[in-house]
DOGUTOR-14045 format. One record per residue (C-alpha): x, y, z; residue in one letter. Coordinates in steps of 0.2 Angstrom, whole numbers, padded with zeros to 4 digits, always signed. Layout:
// DOGUTOR-14045
XYZA ...
END
This chain:
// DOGUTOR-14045
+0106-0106-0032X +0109-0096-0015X +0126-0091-0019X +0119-0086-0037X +0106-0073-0028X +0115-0066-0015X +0130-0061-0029X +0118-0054-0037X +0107-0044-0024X +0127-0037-0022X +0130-0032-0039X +0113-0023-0040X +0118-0014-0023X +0133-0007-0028X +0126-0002-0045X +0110+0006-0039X +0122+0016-0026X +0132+0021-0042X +0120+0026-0051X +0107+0036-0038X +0123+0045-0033X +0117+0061-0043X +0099+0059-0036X +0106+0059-0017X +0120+0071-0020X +0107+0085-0027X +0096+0083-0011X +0101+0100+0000X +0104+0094+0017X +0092+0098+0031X +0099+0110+0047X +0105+0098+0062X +0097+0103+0080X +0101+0095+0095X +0092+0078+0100X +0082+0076+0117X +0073+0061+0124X +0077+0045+0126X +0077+0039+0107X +0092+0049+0105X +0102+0039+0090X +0118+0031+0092X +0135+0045+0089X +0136+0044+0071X +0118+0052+0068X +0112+0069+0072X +0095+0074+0073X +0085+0084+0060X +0069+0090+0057X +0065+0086+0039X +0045+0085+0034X +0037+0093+0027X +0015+0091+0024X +0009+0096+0007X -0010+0095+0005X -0023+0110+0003X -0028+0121+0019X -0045+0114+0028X -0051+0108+0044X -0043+0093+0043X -0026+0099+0037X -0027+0110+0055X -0032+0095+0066X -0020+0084+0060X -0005+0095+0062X -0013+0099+0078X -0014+0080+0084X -0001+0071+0075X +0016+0074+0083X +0025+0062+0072X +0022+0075+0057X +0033+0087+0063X +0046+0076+0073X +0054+0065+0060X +0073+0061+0064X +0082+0055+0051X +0103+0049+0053X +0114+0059+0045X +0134+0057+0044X +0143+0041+0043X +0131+0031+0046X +0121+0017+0033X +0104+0021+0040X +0109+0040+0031X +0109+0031+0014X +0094+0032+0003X +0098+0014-0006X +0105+0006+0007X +0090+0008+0019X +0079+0003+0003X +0089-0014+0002X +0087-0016+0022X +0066-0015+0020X +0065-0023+0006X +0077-0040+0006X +0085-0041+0025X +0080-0054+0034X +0067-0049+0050X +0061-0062+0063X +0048-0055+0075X +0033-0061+0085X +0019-0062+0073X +0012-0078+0064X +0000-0078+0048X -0015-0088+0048X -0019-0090+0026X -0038-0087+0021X -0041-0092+0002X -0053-0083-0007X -0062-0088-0022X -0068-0075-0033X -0082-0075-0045X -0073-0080-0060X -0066-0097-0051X -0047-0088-0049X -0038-0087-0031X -0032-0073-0019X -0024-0074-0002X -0025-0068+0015X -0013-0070+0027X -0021-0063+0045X -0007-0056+0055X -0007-0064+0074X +0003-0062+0088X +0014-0080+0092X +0008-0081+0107X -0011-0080+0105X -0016-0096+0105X -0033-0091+0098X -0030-0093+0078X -0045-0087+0074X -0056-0069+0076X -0073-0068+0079X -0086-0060+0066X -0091-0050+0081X -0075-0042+0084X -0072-0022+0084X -0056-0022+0081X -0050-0011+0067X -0046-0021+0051X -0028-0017+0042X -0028-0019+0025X -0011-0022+0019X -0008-0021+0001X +0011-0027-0004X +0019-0022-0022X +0014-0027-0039X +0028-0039-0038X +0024-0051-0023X +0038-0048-0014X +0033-0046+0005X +0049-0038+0013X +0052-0034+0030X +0045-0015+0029X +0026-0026+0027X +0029-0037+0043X +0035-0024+0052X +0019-0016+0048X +0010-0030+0053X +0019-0030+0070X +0015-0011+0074X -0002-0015+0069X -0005-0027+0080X +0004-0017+0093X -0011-0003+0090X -0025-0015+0091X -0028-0018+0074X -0030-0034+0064X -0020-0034+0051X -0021-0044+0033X -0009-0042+0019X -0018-0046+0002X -0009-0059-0010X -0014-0059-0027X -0014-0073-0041X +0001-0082-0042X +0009-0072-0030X +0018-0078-0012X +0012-0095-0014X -0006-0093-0018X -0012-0105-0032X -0015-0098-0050X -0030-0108-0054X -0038-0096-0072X -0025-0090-0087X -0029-0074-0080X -0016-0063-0071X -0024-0045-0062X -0017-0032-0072X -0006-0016-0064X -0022-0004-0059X -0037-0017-0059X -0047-0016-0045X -0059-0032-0048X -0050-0043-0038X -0049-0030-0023X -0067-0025-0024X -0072-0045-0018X -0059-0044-0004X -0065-0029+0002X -0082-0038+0004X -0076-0056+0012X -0068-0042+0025X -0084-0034+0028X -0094-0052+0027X -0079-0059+0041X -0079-0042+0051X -0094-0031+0049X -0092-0022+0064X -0075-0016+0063X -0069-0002+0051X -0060-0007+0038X -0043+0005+0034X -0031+0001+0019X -0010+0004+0018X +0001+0000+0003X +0018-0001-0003X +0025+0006-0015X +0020-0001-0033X +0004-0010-0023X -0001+0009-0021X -0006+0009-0038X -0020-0002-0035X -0025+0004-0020X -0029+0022-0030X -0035+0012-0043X -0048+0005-0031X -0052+0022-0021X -0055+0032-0038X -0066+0017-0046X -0079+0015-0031X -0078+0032-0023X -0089+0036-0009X -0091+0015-0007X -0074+0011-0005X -0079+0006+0012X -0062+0012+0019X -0063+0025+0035X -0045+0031+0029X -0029+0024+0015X -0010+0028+0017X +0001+0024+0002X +0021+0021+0009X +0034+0028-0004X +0021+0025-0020X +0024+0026-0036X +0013+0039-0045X +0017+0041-0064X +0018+0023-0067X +0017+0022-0084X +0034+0031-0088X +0042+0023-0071X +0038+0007-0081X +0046+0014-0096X +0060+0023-0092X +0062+0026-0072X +0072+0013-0067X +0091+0009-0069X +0093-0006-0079X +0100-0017-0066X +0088-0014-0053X +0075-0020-0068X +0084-0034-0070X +0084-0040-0054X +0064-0037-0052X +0062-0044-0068X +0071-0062-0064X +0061-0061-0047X +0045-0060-0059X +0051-0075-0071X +0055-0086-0057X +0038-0082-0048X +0029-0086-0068X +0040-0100-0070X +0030-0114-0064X +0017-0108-0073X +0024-0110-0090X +0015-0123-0100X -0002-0115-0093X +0003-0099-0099X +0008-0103-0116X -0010-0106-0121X -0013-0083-0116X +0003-0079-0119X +0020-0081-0130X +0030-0087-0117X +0045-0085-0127X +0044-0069-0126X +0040-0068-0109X +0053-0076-0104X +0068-0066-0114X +0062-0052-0109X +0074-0039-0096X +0062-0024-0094X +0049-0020-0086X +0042-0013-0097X +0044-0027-0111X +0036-0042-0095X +0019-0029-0093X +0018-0031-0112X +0019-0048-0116X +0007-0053-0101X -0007-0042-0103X -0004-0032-0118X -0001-0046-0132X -0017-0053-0126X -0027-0042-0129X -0036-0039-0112X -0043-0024-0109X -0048-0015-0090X -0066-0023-0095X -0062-0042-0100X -0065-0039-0116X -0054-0038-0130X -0042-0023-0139X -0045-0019-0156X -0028-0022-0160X -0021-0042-0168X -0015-0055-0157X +0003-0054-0154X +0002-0033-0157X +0018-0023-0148X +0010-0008-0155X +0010+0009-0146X -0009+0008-0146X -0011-0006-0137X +0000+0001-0122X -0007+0015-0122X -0024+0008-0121X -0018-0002-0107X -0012+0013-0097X -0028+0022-0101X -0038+0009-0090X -0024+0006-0076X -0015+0022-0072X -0017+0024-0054X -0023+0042-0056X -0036+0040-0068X -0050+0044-0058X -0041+0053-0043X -0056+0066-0042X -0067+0052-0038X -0058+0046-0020X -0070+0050-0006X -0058+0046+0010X -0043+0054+0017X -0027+0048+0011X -0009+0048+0018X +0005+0046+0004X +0023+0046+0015X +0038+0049+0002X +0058+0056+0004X +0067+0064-0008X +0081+0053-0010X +0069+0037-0014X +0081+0028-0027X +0067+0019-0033X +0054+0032-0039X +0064+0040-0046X +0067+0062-0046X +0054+0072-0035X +0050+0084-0047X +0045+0073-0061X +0037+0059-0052X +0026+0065-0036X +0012+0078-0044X +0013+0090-0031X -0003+0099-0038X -0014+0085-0033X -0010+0087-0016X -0012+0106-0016X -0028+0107-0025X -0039+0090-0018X -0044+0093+0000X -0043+0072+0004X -0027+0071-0003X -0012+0073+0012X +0010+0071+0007X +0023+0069+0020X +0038+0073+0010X +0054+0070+0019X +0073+0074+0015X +0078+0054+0020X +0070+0041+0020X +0074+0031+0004X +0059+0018-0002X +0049+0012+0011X +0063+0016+0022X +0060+0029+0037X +0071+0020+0051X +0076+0034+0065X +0084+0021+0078X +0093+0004+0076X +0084-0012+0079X +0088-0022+0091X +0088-0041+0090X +0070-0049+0098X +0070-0056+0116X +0060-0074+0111X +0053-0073+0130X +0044-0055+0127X +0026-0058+0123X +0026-0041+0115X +0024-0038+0097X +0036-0024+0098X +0048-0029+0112X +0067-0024+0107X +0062-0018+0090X +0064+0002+0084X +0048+0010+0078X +0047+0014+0058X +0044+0033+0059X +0032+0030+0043X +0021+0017+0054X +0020+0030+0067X +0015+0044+0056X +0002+0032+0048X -0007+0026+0064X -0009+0043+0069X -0016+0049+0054X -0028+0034+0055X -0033+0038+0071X -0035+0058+0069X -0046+0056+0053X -0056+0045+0061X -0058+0056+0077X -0061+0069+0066X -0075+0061+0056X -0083+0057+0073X -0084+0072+0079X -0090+0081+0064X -0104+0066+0061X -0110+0071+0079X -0110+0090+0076X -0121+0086+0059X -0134+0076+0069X -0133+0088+0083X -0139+0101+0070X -0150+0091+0063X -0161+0091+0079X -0158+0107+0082X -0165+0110+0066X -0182+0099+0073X -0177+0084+0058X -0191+0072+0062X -0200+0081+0072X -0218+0075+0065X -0215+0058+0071X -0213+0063+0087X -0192+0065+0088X -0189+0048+0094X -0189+0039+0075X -0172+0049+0071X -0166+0043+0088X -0163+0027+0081X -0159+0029+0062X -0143+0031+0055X -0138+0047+0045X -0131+0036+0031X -0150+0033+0029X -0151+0049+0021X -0139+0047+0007X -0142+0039-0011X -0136+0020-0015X -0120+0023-0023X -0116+0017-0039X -0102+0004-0034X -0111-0004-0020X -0106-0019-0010X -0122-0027-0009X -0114-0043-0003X -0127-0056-0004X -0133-0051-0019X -0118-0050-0027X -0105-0063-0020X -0112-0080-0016X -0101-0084+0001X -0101-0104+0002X -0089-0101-0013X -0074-0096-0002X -0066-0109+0008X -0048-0106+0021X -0037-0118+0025X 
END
């Protein structure tokens, strides 16, 4: 069976560079400047300064140029090199083999309607503690894989810089997916938040006092926007980066993939269903499912011939119904954008032009959001492929180093992310204090004496919002249970 998938992960290699030759050849080739420092690459590469940041002018457009060096010091390889290839450094992240320092501690999470998600808490191999206090103020990572389940190397080495930075990381896994049980007939659809929503509060039930920040990949980006544009201003996330996401993912379902790259995330998705398939069959026509070789044709039999809506309830259209309608009626309810105006927190989407996955720049990455809504921010770079953004060879780990990050190059995406993280939330700091500073000056509660505002939040001030988290009314906690 080994010798089966590694012909295939060949064949889909040399294809996928076959067919993305077009993509890559179109891409004009940045100007090479001279490399300084100590992270020179090897000979093969030459340095260059492709990046560009696309997002409407404000405050915190300035401050984060002025703050974030790694926005404007991106160094991809050119020349003969592999790391200069668009596919092959998508192949790297996503199906090389990576051993590093960090363990994952798996919390189970029952949600309301009896099914299962998974967490997988990100630790250091040489912290013997297993477990973090409640009272912790460590930053909280949120790490959201792709639709598919697949968690590739570019997510462990997220984990790993993370941990490097302080934070505590957790990557989400949902029904069915990387081992976690499928206990209901009910798979999450594309853009449904639900399932995210209750993780979001058993984080904030485990670590109230830490802020909570959010980071997907790829196709998981679709339900992170799903999640941000649903609740808003009660996301409960200081800040969200989206690494090489896919926007428009209707038509990258339908049409934006080559056919053997489809194939081969199609046979990962049967195999993963597999042992589910006399459960299935009582939701679904399995035999359709399992004949299927697009994408397109999977997303229809699971959730579109069984008549599931975005609310639970049922579509108008017959059982069994391929109809037009009842896709489009799906798409209605999980396209990641559909309530884009709604998303309250800055956001950080990291994309390159020759991304052999997403498909053409022009046609897949709407420029005009970023332009025109102020929490919107796009690092669009020449190189980079999907979830690629390597500047340096990786060594191999020393198994005596107690550091997370000992011997291992520093994925220039993760850089530019942890910066942004920490120059929104500086940002929001300061400007919170300059509002309360006002405030007073502005003698806010001065007829109870000026010592009341003191000790009262500002957040006090604002109306409930319509999605809240009110977790004990909503969630019952004696529910969830870890092993």
């Amino acid at each position: 069976m080994l010798e089966w998938l590694v012909v295939l992960s060949v064949a889909v290699l040399v294809t996928t560079v076959w067919c993305n030759s077009k993509v890559s050849s179109g891409i004009t080739k940045p100007t090479s400047t001279p490399q300084r420092g100590s992270n020179a690459p090897g000979k093969n590469c030459t340095e260059t300064r492709s990046v560009e940041l696309i997002c409407k002018p404000s405050a915190l457009a300035k401050y984060l140029l002025r703050t974030c060096t790694a926005f404007t010091n991106y160094s991809p390889c050119v020349g003969w090199t592999w790391r200069a290839s668009g596919v092959l450094q998508s192949f790297y992240e996503a199906f090389w083999w990576y051993d590093s320092n960090v363990h994952f501690v798996r919390d189970h999470l029952q949600l309301s309607d009896d099914g299962l998600v998974a967490l997988d808490w990100a630790f250091p191999r040489y912290q013997k503690r297993r477990r973090t206090s409640s009272h912790s103020t460590s930053p909280v990572l949120l790490i959201i894989p792709n639709s598919f389940g697949k968690i590739t190397r570019n997510v462990v080495e997220l984990c790993q810089t993370a941990l490097s930075h302080g934070y505590l990381p957790a990557v989400l896994n949902r029904r069915s997916h990387n081992g976690t049980a499928l206990t209901t007939l009910k798979l999450q659809q594309f853009g449904d938040p639900a399932d995210l929503r209750e993780v979001v509060r058993y984080i904030r039930y485990r670590q109230p006092a830490g802020k909570l920040y959010a980071v997907s990949e790829s196709t998981g980006s679709g339900l992170l926007l799903s999640y941000l544009g649903e609740c808003g201003s009660s996301s409960y996330i200081t800040a969200a980066g989206c690494l090489s996401p896919i926007f428009r993912c209707q038509s990258w379902f339908e049409n934006g993939l080559s056919r053997p790259l489809q194939w081969a995330l199609v046979f990962y998705q049967k195999m993963s269903l597999s042992r589910y398939r006399t459960a299935l069959s009582a939701s679904v026509h399995t035999d359709n499912l399992f004949s299927t070789t697009s994408l397109r044709g999977l997303e229809e039999v699971l959730f579109c011939q069984t008549r599931v809506s975005c609310g639970g309830a049922a579509l108008t259209g017959p059982s069994g119904s391929t109809s037009s309608a009842s896709w489009e009626a799906y798409w209605e309810c999980n396209e990641p954008l559909r309530d884009v105006d709604e998303v309250a927190i800055p956001v950080l989407s990291i994309c390159a032009q020759d991304d052999p996955i997403r498909g053409d720049i022009q046609s897949t990455v709407p420029r005009e959001l970023f332009e025109s809504n102020p929490h919107f921010f796009l690092l669009l770079t020449d190189r980079g492929g999907h979830c690629g953004f390597s500047t340096s060879s990786t060594g191999a780990p020393d198994p005596a180093s107690k550091s997370v990050t000992a011997s291992y190059g520093t994925n220039w995406s993760h850089q530019a992310l942890f910066e942004f993280f920490r120059a929104t939330t500086d940002f929001i700091a300061a400007e919170d204090r300059a509002k309360q500073l006002t405030a007073r000056r502005r003698g806010l509660g001065a007829g109870m004496g000026g010592r009341v505002f003191r000790h009262r939040s500002v957040s006090t001030c604002k109306q409930v919002p319509a999605c809240s988290h009110n977790i004990h009314a909503i969630y019952n906690w004696q529910r969830s249970y870890t092993r």
